[in-house]
N, C-alpha and C positions, 0 to 999 in steps of 0.2 A: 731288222737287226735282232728281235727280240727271237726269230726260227732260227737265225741263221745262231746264236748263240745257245741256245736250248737244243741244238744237234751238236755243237761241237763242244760244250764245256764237259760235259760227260767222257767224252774222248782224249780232248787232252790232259782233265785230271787224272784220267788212269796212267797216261803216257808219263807225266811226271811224277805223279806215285813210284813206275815202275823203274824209272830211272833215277829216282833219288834212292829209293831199295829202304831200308830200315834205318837209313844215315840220320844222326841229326846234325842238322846243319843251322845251330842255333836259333837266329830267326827268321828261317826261309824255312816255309813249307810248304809241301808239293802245290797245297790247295793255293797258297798265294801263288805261286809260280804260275800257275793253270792260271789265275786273275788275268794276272800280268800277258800271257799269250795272251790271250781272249780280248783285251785293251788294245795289245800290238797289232792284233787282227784287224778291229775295227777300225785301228788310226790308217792300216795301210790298204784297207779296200779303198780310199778314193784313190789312189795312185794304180790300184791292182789293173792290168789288161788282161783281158784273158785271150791266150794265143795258144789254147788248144790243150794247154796243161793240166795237169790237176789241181783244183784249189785246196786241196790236201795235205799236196807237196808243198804249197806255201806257210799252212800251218804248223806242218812237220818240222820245218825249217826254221819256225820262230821257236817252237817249241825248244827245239833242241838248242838252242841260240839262247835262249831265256834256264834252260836248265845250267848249261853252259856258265852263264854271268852267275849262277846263285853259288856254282864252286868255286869261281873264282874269288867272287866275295867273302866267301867263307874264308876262304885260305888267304887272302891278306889281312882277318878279323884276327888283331894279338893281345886281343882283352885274358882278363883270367879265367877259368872256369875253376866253379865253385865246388865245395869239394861234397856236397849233401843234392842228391840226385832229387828230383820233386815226386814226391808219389804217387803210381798209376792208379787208376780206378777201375775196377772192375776187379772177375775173377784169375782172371791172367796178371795179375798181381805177383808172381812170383818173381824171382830175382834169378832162380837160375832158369827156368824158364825164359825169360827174359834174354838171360845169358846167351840162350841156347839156341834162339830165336836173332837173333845181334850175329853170333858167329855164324848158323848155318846163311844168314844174307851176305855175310861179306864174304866166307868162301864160293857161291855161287855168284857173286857179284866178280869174283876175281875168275871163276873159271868164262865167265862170259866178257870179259874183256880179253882174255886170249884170241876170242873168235875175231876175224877180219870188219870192219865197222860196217860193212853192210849187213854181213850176217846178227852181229849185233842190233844192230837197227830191227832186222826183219823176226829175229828171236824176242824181243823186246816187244814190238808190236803185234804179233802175233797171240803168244802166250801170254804175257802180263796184260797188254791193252785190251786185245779179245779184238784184233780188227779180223778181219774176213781177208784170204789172199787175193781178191778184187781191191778192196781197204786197202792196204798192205800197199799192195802195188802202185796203185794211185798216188800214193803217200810217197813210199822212194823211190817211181820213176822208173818201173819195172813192169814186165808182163808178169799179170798171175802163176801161170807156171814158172817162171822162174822163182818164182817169190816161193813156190812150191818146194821147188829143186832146192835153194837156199836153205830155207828154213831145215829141211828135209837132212841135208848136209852137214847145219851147226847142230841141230840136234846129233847126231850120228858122232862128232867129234866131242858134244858135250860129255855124251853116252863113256866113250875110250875115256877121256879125262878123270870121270868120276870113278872111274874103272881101276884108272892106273892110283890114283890117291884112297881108294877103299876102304874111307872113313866118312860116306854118306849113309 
């Protein structure tokens, strides 16, 4: 347990990193998220068969299942928020920095959700996670070339998008 977690915690916190993007979502963060896969994992290996699949795509699965649950939560949370934001530490301590850093995620969070959820998937894990198109593919159940062609394709439609709003 202790290899099979020390391969894959590094993976799936980037994967939740990259799909929660700059959000705060009160108190869920990616690194808990990543916990919580990584628990789901181990509860569901006594049940797992392996029938030829990838065991990747199974984490991929919970992953995205467990990111899934932390927006849902969030958005039925109708607590107040406060009106004195906590302050960062470090040099990136600025506010419009900060700003600037907040908006350019969420417009590139929104031009990435235009893409088809596979391309999604495979631009997400590819670029933010750092998996390899072998990785990739294992993951959503694809051959590497394709994974290829995809990635290849969202990139290409990201490229026109950013093009047509030309205020990147």
């Amino acid at each position: 347990m202790e290899g099979l977690l020390a391969a894959l915690k590094p993976v799936v916190t980037r994967y939740c990193r990259a799909r929660l993007g700059g959000r705060d979502l009160s108190y869920f963060s990616a690194d808990d998220i990543s916990q919580e896969v990584c628990v789901a994992v181990l509860k569901a290996l006594p049940q797992y068969q392996d029938r030829g699949g990838s065991f990747l795509y199974l984490v991929h699965a919970i992953a995205a299942n467990k990111v899934a649950d932390a927006f849902r939560a969030v958005s039925r949370d109708r607590c107040e928020p406060v009106s004195d934001l906590p302050e960062r530490s470090g040099a990136d301590n600025e506010p419009e920095k900060y700003a600037l850093d907040v908006d350019l995620g969420e417009r590139l969070n929104r031009l990435i959700r235009t893409l088809p959820r596979v391309q999604q998937e495979i631009v997400i894990l590819r670029v933010a996670v750092g998996l390899s198109a072998a990785e990739t593919a294992e993951a959503v159940g694809l051959k590497a070339g394709n994974v290829r062609t995809t990635q290849h394709r969202a990139l290409q439609k990201l490229r026109e998008l950013v093009t047509l709003e030309g205020d990147f």
